[in-house]
C-alpha positions, 0 to 999 in steps of 0.5 A, spaced: 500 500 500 501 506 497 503 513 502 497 515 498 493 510 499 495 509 506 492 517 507 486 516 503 485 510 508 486 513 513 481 518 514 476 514 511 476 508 517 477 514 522 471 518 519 467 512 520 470 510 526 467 517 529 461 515 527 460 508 528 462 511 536 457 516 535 452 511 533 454 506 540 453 512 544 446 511 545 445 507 551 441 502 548 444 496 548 444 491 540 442 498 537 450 499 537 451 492 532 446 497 526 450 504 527 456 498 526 453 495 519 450 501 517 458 503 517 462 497 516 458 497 510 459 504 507 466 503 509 467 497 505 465 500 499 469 507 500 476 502 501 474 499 496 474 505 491 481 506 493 483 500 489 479 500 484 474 496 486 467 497 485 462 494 492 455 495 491 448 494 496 449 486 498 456 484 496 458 491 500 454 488 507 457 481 505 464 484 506 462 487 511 459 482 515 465 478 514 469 483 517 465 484 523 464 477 525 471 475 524 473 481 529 468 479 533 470 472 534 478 474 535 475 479 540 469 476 543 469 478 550 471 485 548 465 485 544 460 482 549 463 487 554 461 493 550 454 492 549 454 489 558 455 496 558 451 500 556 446 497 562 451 503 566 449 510 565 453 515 563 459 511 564 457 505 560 455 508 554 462 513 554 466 506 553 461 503 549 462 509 544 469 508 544 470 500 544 466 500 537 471 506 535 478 500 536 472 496 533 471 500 526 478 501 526 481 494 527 476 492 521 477 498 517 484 497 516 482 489 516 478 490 510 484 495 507 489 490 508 485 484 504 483 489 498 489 491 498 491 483 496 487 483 491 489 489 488 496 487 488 494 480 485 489 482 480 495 487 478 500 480 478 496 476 474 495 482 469 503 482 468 504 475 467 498 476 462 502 481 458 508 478 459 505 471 456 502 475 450 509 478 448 512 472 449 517 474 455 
């Protein structure tokens, strides 16, 4: 991954990172997990854009829904604890707003660093397909 690409990913996992907190600020818990896929999802498409690849509607909560639960299996307790949480007032909902932005963040650049493979090995696979046709 480029510096380019790198800055273009950055603020967009950040940006989304801010609102994935915002939406898991409100002390109701389960309601964190909607403000999360409604965000992963319109991240996935963004990172997407910035390696050329085009997500849309379904593939695009597909992605996302894969990047969520492989976080949260590799950080169940962590999870679970955020959602407990929000039964705390005020104290509760703070944590939980900032447990889903380390969340949004270990995803975002999940999803950046997977797209990122993919860009490099369709560009693999593009080279050797010149190189087949000039006989290198």
């Amino acid at each position: 991954m480029n510096d380019g690409d790198k800055r273009m990913c950055h603020t967009i996992i950040y940006a989304a990172a801010a609102a994935s907190g915002a939406g898991n600020i409100v002390p109701v818990p389960g309601l964190g997990l909607a403000a999360d896929m409604a965000t992963m999802t319109t991240m996935a498409i963004s990172l997407a854009s910035v390696f050329g690849k085009e997500l849309r509607g379904a593939e695009a909560r597909k992605v996302a829904y894969a990047a969520l639960k492989k976080a949260v299996c590799q950080q169940p307790l962590q999870y679970a604890s955020r959602e407990l949480l929000k039964f705390v007032p005020w104290v509760g909902s703070a944590v939980s707003a900032m447990l889903a932005v380390n969340l949004t963040e270990a995803v975002g650049w999940q999803l950046a660093e997977e797209f990122d493979q993919e860009c490099r090995g369709s560009m693999s696979a593009d080279v050797r397909t010149d190189r087949n046709r000039n006989g290198i």
